[in-house]
HTML snippet that shows the backbone in 3Dmol.js (N, CA, C, O; Angstrom):
<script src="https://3Dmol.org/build/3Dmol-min.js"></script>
<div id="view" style="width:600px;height:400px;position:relative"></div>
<script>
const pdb = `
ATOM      1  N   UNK A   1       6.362  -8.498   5.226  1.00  0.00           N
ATOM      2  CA  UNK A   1       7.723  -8.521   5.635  1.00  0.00           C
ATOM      3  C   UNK A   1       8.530  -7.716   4.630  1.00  0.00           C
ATOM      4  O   UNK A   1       8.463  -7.972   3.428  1.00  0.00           O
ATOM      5  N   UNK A   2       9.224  -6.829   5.074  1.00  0.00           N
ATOM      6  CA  UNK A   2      10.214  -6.004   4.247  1.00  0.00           C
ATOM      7  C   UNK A   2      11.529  -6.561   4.730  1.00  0.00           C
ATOM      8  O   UNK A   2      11.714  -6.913   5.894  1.00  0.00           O
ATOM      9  N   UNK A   3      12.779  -6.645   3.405  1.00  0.00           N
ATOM     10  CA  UNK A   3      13.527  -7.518   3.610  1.00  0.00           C
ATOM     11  C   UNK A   3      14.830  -6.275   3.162  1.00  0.00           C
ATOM     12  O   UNK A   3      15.896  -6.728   2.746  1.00  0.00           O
ATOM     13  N   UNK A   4      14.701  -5.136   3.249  1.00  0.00           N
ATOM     14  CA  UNK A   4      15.968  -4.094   2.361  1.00  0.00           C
ATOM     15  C   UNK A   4      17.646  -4.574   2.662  1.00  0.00           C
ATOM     16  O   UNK A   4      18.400  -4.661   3.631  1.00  0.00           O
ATOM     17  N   UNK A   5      17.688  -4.815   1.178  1.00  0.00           N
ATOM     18  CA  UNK A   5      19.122  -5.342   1.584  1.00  0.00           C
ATOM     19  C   UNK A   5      20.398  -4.111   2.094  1.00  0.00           C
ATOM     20  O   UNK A   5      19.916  -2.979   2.058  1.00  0.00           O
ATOM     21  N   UNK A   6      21.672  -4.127   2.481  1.00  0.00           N
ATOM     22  CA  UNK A   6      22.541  -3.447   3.042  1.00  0.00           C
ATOM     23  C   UNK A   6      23.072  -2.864   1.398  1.00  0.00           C
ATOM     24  O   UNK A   6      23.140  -3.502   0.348  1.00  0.00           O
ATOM     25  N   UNK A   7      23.292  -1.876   1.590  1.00  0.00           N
ATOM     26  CA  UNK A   7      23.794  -1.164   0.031  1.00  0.00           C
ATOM     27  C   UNK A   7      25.433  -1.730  -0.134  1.00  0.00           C
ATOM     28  O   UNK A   7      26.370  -1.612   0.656  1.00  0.00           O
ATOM     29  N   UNK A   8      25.372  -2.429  -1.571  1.00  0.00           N
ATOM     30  CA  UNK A   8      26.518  -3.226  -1.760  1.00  0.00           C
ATOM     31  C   UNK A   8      26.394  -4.247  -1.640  1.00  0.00           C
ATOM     32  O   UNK A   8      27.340  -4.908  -2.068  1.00  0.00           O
ATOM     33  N   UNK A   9      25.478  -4.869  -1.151  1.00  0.00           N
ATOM     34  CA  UNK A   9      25.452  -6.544  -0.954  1.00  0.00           C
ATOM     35  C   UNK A   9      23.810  -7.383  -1.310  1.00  0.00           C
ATOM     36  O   UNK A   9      22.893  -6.582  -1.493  1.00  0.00           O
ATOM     37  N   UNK A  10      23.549  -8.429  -1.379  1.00  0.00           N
ATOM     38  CA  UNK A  10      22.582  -8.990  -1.732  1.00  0.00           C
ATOM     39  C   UNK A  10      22.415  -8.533  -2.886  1.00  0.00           C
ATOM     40  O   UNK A  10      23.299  -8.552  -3.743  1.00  0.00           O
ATOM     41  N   UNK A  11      20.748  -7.855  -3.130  1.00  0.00           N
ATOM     42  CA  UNK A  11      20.111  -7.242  -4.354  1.00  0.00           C
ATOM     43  C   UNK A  11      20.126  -5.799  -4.472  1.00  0.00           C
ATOM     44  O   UNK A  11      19.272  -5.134  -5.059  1.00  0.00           O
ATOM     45  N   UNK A  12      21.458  -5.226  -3.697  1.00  0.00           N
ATOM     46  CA  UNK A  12      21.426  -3.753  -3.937  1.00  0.00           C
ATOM     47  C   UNK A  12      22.478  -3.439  -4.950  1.00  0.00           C
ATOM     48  O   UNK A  12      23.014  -4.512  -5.227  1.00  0.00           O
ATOM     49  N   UNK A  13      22.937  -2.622  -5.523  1.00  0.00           N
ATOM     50  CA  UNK A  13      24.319  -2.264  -6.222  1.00  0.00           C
ATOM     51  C   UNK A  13      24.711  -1.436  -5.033  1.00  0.00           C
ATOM     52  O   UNK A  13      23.891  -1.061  -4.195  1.00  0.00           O
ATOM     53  N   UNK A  14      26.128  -1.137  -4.985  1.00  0.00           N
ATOM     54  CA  UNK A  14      27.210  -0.547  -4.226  1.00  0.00           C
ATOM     55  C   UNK A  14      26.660   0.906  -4.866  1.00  0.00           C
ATOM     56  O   UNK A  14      26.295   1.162  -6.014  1.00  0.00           O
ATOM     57  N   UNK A  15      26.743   1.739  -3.698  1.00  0.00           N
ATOM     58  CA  UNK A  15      25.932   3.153  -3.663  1.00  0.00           C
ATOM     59  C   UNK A  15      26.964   3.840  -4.593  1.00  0.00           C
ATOM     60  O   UNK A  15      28.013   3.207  -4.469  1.00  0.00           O
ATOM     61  N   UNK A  16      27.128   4.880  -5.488  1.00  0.00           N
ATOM     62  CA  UNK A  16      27.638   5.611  -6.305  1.00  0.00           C
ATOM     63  C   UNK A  16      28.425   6.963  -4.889  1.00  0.00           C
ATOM     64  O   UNK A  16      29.649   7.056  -4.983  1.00  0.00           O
ATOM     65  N   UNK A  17      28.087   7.424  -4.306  1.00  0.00           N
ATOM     66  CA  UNK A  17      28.874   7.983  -3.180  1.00  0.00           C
ATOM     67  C   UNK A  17      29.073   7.122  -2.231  1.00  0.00           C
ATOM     68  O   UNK A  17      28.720   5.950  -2.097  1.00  0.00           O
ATOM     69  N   UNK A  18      29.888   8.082  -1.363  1.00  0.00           N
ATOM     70  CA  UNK A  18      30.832   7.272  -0.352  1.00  0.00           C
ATOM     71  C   UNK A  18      29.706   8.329   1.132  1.00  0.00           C
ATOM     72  O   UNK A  18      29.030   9.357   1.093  1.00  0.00           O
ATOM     73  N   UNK A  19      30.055   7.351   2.204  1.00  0.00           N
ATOM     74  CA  UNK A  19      29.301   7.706   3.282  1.00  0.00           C
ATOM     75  C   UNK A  19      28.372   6.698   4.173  1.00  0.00           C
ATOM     76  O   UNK A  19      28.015   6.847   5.341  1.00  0.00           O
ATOM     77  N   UNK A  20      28.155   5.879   3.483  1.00  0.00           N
ATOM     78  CA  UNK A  20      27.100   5.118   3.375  1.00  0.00           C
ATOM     79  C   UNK A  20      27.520   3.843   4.996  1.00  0.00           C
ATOM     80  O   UNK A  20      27.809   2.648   4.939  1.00  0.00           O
ATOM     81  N   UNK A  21      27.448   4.308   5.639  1.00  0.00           N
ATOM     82  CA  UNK A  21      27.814   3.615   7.132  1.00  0.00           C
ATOM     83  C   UNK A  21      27.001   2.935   7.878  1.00  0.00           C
ATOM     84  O   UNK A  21      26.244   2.234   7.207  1.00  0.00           O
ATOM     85  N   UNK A  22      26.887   2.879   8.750  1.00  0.00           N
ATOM     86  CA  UNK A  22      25.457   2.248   9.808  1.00  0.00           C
ATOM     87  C   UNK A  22      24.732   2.950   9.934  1.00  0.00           C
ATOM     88  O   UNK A  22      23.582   2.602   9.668  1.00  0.00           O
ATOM     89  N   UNK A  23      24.990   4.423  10.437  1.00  0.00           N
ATOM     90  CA  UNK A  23      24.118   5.611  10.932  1.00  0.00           C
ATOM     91  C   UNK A  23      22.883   5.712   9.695  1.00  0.00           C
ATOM     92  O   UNK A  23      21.683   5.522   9.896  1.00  0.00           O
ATOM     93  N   UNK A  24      23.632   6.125   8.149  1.00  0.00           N
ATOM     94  CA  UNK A  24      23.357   6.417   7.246  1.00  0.00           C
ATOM     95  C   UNK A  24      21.809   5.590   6.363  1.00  0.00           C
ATOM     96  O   UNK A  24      20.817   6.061   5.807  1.00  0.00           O
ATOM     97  N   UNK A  25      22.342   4.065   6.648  1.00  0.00           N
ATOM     98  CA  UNK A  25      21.506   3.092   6.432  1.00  0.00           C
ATOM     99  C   UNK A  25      20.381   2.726   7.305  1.00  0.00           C
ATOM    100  O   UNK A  25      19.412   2.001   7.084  1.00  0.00           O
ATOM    101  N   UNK A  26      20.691   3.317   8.230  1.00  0.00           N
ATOM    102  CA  UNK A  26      19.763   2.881   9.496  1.00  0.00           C
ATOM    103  C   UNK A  26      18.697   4.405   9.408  1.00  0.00           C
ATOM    104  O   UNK A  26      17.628   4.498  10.011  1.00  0.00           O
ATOM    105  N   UNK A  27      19.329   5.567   8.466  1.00  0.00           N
ATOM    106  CA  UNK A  27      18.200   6.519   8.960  1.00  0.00           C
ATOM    107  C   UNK A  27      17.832   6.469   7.253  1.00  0.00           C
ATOM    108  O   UNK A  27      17.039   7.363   6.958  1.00  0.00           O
ATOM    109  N   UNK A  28      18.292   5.519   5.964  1.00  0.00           N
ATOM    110  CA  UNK A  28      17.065   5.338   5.157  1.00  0.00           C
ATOM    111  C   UNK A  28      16.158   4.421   5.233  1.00  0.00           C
ATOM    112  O   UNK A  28      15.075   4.480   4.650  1.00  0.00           O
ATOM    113  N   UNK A  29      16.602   3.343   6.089  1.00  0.00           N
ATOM    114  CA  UNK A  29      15.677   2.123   6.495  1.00  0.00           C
ATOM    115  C   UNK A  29      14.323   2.506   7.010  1.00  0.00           C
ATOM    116  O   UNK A  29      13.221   1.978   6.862  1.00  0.00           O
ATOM    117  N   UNK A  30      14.859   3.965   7.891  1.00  0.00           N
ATOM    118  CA  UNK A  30      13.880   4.719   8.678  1.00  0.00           C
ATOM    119  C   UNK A  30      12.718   5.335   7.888  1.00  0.00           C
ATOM    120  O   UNK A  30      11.567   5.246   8.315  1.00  0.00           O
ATOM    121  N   UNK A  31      13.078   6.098   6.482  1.00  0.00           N
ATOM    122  CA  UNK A  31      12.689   6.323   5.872  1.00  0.00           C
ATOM    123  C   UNK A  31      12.149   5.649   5.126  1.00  0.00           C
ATOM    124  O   UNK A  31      11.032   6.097   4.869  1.00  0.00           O
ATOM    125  N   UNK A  32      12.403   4.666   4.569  1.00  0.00           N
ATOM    126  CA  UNK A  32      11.947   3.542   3.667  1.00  0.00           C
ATOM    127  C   UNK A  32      10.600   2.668   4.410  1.00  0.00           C
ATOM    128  O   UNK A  32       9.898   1.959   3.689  1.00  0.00           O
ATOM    129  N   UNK A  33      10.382   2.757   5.546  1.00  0.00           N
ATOM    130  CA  UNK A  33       9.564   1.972   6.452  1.00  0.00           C
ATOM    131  C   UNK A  33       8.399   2.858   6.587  1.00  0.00           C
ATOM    132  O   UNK A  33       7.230   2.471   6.597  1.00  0.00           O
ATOM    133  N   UNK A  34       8.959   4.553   6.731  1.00  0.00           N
ATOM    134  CA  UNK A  34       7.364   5.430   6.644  1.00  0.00           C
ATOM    135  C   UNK A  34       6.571   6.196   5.259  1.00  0.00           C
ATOM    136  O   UNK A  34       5.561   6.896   5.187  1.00  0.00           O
ATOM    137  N   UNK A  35       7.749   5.594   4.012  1.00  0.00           N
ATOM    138  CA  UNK A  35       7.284   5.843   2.891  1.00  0.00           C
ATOM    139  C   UNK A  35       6.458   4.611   2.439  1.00  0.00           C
ATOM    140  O   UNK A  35       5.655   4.720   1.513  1.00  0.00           O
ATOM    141  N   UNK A  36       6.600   3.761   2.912  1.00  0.00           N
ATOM    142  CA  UNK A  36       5.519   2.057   2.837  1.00  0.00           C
ATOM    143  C   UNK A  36       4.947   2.130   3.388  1.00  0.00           C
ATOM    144  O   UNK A  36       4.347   1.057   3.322  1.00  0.00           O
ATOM    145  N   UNK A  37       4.150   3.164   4.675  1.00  0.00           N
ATOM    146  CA  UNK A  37       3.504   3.343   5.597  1.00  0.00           C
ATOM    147  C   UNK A  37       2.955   2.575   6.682  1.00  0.00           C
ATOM    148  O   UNK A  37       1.835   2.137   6.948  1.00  0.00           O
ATOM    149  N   UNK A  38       4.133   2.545   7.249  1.00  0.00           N
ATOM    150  CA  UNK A  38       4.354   1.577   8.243  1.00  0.00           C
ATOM    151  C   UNK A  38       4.356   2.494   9.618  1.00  0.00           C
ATOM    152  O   UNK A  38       5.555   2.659   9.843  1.00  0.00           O
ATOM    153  N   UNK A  39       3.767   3.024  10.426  1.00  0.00           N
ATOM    154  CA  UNK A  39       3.989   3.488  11.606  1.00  0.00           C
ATOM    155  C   UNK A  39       4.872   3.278  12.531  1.00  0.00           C
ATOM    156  O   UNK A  39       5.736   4.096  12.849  1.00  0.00           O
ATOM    157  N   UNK A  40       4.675   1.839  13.177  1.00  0.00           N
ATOM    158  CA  UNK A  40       5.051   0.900  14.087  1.00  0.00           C
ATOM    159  C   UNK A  40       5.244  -0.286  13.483  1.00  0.00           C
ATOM    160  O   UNK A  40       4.388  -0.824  12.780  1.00  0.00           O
ATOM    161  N   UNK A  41       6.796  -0.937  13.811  1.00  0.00           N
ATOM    162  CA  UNK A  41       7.407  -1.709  12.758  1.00  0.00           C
ATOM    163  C   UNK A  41       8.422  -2.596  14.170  1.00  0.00           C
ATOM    164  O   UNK A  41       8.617  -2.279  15.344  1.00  0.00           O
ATOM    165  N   UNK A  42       8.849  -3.710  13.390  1.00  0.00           N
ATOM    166  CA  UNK A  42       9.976  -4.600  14.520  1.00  0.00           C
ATOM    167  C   UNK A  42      10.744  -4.846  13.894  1.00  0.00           C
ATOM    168  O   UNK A  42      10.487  -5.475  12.868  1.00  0.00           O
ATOM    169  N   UNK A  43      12.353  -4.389  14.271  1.00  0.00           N
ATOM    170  CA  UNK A  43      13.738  -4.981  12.301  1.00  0.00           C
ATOM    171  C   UNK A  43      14.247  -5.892  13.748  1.00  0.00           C
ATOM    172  O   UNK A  43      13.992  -5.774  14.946  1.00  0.00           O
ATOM    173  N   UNK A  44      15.143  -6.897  12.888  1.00  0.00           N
ATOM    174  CA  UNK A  44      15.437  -8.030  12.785  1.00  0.00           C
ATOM    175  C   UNK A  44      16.636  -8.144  12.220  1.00  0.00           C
ATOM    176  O   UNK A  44      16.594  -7.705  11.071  1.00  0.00           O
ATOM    177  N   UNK A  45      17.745  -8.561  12.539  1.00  0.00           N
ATOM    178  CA  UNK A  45      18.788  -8.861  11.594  1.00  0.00           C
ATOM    179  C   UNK A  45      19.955 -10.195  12.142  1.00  0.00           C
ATOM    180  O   UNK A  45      20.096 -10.700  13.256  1.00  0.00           O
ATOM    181  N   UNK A  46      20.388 -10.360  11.341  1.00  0.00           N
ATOM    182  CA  UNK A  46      21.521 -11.295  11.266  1.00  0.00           C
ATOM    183  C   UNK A  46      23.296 -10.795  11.209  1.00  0.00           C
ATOM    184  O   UNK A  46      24.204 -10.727  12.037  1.00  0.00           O
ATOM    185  N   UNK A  47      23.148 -10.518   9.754  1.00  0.00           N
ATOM    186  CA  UNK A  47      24.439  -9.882   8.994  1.00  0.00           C
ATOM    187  C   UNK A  47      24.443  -8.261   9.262  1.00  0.00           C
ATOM    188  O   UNK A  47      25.532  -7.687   9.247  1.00  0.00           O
ATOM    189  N   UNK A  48      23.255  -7.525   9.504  1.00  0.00           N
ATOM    190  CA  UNK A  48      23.274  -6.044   9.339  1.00  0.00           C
ATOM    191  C   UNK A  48      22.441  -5.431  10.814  1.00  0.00           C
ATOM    192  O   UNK A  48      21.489  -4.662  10.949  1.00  0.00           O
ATOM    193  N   UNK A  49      23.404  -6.264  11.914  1.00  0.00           N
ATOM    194  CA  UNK A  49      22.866  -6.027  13.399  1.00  0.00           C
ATOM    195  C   UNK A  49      23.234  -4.933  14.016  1.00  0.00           C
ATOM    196  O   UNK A  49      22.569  -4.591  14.993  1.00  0.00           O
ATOM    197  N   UNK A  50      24.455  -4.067  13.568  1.00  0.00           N
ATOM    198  CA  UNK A  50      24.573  -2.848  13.563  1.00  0.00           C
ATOM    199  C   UNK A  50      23.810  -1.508  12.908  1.00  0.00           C
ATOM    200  O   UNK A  50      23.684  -0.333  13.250  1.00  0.00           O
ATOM    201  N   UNK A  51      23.363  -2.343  11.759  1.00  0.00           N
ATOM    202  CA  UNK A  51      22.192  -1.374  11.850  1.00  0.00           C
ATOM    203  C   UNK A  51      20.770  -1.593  12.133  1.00  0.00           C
ATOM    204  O   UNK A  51      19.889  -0.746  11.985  1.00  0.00           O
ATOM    205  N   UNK A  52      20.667  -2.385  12.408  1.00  0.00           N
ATOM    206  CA  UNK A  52      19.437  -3.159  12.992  1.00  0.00           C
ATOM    207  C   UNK A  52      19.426  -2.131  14.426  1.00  0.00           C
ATOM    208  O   UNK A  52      18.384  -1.531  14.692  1.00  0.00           O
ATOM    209  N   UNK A  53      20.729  -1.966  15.374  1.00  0.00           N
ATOM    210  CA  UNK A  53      20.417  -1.729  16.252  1.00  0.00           C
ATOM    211  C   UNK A  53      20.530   0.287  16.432  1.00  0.00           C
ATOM    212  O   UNK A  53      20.247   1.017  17.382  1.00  0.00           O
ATOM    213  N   UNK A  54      21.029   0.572  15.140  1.00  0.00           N
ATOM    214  CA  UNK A  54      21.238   1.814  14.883  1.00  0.00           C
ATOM    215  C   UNK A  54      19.731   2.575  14.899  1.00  0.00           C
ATOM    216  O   UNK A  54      19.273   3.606  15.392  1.00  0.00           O
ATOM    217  N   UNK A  55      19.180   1.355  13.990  1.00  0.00           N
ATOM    218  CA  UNK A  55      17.631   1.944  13.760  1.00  0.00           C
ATOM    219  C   UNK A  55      16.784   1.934  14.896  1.00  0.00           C
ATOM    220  O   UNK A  55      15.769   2.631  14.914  1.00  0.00           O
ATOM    221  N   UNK A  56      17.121   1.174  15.889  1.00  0.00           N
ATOM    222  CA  UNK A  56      16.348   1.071  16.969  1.00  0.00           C
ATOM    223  C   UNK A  56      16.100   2.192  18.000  1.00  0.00           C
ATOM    224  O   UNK A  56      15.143   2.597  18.660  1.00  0.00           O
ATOM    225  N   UNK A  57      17.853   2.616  17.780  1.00  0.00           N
ATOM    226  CA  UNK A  57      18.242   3.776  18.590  1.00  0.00           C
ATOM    227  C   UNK A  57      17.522   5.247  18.066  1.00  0.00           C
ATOM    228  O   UNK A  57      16.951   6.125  18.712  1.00  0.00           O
ATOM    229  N   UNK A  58      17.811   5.111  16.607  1.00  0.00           N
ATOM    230  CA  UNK A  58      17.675   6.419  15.883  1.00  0.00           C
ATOM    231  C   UNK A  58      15.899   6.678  15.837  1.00  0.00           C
ATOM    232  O   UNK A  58      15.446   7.822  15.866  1.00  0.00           O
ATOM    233  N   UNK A  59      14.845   5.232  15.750  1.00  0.00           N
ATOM    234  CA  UNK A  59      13.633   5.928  15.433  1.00  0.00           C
ATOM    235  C   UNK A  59      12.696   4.729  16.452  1.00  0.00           C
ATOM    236  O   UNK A  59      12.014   3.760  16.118  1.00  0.00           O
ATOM    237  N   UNK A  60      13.048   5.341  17.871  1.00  0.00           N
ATOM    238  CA  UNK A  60      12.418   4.727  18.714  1.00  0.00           C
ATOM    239  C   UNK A  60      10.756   4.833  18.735  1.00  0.00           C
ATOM    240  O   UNK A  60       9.879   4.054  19.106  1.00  0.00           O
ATOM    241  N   UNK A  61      10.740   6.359  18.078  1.00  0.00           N
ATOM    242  CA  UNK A  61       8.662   6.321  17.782  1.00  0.00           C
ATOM    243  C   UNK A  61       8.406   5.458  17.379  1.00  0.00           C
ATOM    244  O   UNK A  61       7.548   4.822  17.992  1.00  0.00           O
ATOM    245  N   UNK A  62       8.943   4.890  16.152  1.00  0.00           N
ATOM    246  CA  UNK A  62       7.879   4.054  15.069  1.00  0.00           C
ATOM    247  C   UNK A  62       8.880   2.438  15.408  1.00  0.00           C
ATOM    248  O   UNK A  62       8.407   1.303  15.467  1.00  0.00           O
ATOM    249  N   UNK A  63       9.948   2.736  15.536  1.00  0.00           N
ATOM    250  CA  UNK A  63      10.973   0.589  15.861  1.00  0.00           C
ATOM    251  C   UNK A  63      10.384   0.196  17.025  1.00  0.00           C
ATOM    252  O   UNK A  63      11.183   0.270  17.959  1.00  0.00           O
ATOM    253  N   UNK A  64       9.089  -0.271  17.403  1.00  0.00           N
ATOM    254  CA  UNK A  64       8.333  -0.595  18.591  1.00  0.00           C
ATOM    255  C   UNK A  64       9.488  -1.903  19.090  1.00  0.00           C
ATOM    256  O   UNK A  64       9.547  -2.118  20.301  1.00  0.00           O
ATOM    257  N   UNK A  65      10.364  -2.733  18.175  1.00  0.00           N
ATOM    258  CA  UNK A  65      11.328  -3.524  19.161  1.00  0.00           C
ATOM    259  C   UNK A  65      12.291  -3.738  18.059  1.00  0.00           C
ATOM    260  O   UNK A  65      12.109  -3.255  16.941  1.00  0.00           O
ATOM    261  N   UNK A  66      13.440  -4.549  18.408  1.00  0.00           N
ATOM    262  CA  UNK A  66      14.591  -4.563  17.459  1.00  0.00           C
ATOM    263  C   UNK A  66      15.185  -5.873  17.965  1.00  0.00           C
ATOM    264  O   UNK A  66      14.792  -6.314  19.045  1.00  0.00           O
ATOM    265  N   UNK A  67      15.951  -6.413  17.375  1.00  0.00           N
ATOM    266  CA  UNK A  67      16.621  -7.497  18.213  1.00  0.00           C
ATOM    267  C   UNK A  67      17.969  -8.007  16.961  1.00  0.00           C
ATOM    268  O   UNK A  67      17.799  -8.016  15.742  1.00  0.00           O
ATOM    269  N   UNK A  68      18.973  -8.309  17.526  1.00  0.00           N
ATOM    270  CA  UNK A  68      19.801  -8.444  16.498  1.00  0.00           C
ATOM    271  C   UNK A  68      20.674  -9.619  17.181  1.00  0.00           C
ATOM    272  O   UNK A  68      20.811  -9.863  18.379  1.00  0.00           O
ATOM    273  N   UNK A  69      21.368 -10.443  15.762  1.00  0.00           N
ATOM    274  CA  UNK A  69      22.248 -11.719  16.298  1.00  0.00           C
ATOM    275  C   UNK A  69      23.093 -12.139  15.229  1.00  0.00           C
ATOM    276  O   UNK A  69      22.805 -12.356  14.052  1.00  0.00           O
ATOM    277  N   UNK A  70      24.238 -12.221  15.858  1.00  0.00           N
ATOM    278  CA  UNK A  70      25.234 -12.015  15.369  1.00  0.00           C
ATOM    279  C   UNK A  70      25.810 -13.976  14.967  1.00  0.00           C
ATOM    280  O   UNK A  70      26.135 -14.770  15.851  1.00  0.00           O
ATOM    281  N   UNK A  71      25.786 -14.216  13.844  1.00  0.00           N
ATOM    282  CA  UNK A  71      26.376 -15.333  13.488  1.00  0.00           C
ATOM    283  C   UNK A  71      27.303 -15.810  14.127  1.00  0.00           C
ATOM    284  O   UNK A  71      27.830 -16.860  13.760  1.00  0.00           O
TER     285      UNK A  71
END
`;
const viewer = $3Dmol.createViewer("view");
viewer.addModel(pdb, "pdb");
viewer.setStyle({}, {cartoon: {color: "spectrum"}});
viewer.zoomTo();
viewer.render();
</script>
């Protein structure tokens, strides 16, 4: 289970540039998932369901499902 927190919150520090949006996070998540070598993967979220569902959109090869829920 990979758990990457949202930049700025949990166990990340607040990113040193500015930019850093849904799109942005959702296409290093993307990255971060095929540098662990993960092919085919399922994200999950709670608090970060916008990008949960960003990623779904953005890397439909390898996000085989997505599902997100909103508190």
């Amino acid at each position: 289970m990979i758990c990457p927190s949202l930049p700025g919150f949990g166990f990340s520090e607040k990113p040193a540039a500015t930019g850093w949006g849904v799109d942005r996070i959702a296409a290093a998540w993307a990255v971060l998932m095929d540098r662990l070598g993960y092919s085919r993967y399922a994200a999950q979220a709670r608090l970060g369901l916008g990008v949960t569902t960003a990623l779904g959109a953005q890397d439909p090869a390898h996000c085989a499902a997505f599902t997100s829920r909103s508190p």
